[in-house]
N, C-alpha and C positions, 0 to 999 in steps of 0.2 A: 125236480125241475130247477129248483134255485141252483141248487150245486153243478147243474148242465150248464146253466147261464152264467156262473160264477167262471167256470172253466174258459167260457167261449170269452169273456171278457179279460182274463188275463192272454188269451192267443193274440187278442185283437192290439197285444202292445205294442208288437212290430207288423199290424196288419188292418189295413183303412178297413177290408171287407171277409168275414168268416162265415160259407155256409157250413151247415153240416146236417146230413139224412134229410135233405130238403124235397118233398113231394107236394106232387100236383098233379089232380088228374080234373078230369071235365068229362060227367058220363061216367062211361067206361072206357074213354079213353086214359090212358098213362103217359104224360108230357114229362114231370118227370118222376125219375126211382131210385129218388136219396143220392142228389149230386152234395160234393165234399170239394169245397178249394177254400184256398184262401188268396188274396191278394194284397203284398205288402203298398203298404205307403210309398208315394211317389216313382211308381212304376206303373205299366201299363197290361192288362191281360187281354189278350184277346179269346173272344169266346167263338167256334169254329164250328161249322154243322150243318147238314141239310136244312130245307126248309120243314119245319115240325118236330127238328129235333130238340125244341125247348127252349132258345134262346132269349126271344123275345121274355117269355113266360118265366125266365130267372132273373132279367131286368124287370118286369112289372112288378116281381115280389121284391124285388129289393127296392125298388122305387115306394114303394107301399100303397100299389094300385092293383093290388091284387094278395090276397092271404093265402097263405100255402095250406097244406091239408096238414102238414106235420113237418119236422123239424126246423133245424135255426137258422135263421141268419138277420148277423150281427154287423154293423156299420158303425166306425166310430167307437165301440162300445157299445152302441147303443143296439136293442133288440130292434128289430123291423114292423114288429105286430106290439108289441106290449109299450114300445116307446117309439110312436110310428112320424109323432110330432116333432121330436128332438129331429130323429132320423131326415125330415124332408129339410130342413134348417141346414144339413151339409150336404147336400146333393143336387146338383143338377144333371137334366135328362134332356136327351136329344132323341126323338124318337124316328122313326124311318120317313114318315111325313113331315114337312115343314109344320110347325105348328105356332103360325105369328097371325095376326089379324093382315088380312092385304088391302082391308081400307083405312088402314092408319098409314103414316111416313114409315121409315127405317128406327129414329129417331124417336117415336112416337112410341112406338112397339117399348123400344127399349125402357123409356119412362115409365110407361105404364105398370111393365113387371118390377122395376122399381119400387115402386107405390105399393103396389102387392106385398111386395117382402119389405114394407113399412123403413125402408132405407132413409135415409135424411136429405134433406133437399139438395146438400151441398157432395154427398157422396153417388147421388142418382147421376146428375150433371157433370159431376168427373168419370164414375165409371162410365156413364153413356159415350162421352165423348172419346176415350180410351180407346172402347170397345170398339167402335165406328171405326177406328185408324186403326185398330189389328185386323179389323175383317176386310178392310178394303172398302170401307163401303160410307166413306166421310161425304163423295160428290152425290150418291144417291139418299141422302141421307130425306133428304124435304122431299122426296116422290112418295107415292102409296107404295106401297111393297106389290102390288097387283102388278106392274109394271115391271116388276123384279124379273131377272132369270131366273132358272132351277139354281144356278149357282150360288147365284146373289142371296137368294132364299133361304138355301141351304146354310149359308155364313150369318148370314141374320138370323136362323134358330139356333145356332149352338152360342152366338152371341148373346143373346137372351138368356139362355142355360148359364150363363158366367155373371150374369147384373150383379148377384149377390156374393161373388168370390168364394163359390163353396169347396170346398176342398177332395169331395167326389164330383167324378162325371161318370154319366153312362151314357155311352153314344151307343145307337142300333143301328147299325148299316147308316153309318151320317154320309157316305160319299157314293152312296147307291145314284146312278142314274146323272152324277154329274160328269163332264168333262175334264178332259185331263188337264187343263190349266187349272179350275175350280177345286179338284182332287187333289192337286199338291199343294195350292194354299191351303186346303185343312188339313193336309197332313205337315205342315211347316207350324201352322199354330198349334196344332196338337202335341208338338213337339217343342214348343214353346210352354205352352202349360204345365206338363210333364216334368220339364225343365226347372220350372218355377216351383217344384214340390207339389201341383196336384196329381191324384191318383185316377186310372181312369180304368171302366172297360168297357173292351168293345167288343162289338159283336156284328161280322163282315163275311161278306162272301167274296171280297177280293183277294188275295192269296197277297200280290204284291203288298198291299196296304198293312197285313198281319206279319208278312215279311220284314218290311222297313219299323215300324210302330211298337207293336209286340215283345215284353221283354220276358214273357212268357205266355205260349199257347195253351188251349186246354180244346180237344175236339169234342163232342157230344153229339151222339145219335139216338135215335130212341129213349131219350131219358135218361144217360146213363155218357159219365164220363166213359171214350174209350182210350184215349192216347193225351198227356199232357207234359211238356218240357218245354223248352226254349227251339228256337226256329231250327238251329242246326240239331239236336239233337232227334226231333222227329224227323227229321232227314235221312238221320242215321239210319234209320229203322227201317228202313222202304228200300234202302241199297244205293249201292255205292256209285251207281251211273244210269240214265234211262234211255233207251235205246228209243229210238226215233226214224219212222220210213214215209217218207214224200213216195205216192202214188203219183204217177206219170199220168200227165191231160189225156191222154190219148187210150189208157187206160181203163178202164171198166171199175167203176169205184165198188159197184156193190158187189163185181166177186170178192173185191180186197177185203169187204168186208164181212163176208163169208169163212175169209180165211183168220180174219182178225178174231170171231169169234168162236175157232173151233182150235185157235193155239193161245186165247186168254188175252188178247190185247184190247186194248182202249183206242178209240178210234174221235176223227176228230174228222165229219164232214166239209168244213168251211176249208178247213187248210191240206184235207185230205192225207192227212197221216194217220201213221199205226204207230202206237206207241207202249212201253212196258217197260217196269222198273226191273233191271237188268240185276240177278242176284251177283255177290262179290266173283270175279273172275270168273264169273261162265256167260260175261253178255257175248263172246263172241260166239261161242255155241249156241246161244239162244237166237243168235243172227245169220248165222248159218241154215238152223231150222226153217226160219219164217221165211227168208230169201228161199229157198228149195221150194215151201208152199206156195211159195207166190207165183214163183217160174211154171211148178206144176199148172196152176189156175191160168194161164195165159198171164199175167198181170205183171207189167213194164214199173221199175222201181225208176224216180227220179234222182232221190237222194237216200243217201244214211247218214246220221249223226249219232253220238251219243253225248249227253249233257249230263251236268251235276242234278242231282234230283231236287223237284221244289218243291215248295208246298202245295200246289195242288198235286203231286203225285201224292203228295202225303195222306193228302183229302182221298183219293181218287182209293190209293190201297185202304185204307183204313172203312170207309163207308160204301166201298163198289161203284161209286160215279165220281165224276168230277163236280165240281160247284155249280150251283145252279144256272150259271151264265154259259154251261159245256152241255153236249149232248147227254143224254143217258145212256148210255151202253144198253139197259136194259128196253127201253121203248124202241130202240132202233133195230133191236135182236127181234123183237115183236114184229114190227113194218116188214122187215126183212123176211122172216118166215109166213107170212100173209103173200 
């Protein structure tokens, strides 16, 4: 055991976070089945996966609000379960909920966890004040937080996460649910921090956000790493172009989608496309196919494109759906055949 711990402590020299053979189940269920990464110092991971596939549940054990059933993981050096106190001393956690009192100020909020991590009177009042003017949030500062937006919210719990200037963060989906203004100030501060030498990961269902952010991906489904590199390179992996077809208004969407899923495509009701990562030099045969099936079905095409593949293709090939904010291919295959 020592000698496992010894080991994980010399990895952790160029690395803020080391799990290894890390399980968890609840019941008989299996969340996870011995995930393995590590993430260096002053870069960002992103962690990538259905809903259930783990993610939360590898933040809570590294956060140490939750014991794994078995294997490591190291922070700092430090173990997560055997030195769980050093451990909370470099970390801060942004979890999918705003988690601030909303009958206190802005201001208020921030002093108080201050006080918590027993800071000095004179470093609470500087970092508060700091922190207030990176989040944007100096004129709402004297309000109750109850008056807050989702946005304003959202910037005052990862502000709170930073009082103590810990040198880990773990954000859980920190930009779920907010607006695209509010969405790129945390992702400008996040990149700010990053910046400044803190280490972070995240764990998102936005594709763009893991795109821009991310200076390495890791997907997980079922418990279980299945795909992990950098944004272009999981790209590679899915192919070299995705072909893309606009069904015509006037059109009949659910034979398109008849057709969509007896030649393997992903379908997208809101924008009404067919879509499919095109293998290297055969997307025009593969467009040839599907345009033939569509004419057979009666079914009027508006548009063809083909684009560079993105991360949710990436998602989409690797786990069988797109991200939880896309239809399921598979629930709609259901509706469809009912």
């Amino acid at each position: 055991m020592e000698h496992t711990l010894d080991a994980q402590r010399s990895i952790s020299a160029d690395n803020a976070i080391v799990i290894k053979g890390l399980r968890k189940s609840f019941n008989k269920l299996t969340v996870l089945n011995g995930i393995d990464l590590c993430v260096k110092r002053g870069t960002v991971l992103a962690l990538l996966g259905p809903n259930g596939a783990g993610k939360t549940t590898t933040i809570r054990i590294l956060s140490t609000l939750l014991l794994p059933d078995s294997g490591h993981a190291v922070i700092h050096g430090f173990d997560v379960v055997r030195e769980a106190n050093k451990v909370r001393s470099l970390i801060g956690l942004t979890g999918q909920y705003a988690a601030v009192d909303e009958y206190l100020t802005g201001e208020e909020n921030l002093l108080m966890i201050g006080r918590l991590y027993r800071l000095s009177h004179q470093d609470i009042k500087r970092r508060t004040q700091k922190l207030l003017e990176l989040f944007d949030l100096m004129e709402s500062s004297d309000r109750p937080v109850k008056t807050y937006s989702g946005g304003m919210r959202r910037r005052l719990d990862l502000a709170v996460s930073l009082i103590a200037a810990p040198p880990i963060i773990f954000l859980d989906e920190p930009t779920t649910g907010l607006d695209p203004r509010s969405r790129l100030i945390m992702w400008d501060i996040i990149e700010q921090l990053v910046a400044a030498g803190t280490t972070i990961l995240l764990t998102t269902q936005d594709m763009d956000e893991a795109d821009r952010l991310a200076d390495k991906i890791i997907v997980i489904d079922g418990g279980k790493i299945i795909a992990e590199g950098t944004s272009d390179e999981l790209k590679q992996q899915v192919g070299s172009e995705r072909l893309e077809i606009t069904i015509a208004e006037a059109s009949s969407f659910e034979k398109a989608k008849r057709v969509a899923y007896d030649a393997g495509l992903y379908l997208d009701g809101k924008t009404r496309t067919l879509s499919l990562a095109a293998t290297k030099g055969g997307g025009v045969h593969q467009l040839k196919q599907v345009l033939s099936r569509l004419d057979e079905a009666g079914v009027d095409v508006e548009n063809v494109s083909f684009h560079r593949p993105t991360l949710d293709d990436v998602f989409l090939t690797l786990t069988g759906h797109r991200t939880e904010q896309q239809p399921n291919i598979e629930i709609e295959k259901q509706k469809v055949q009912k």
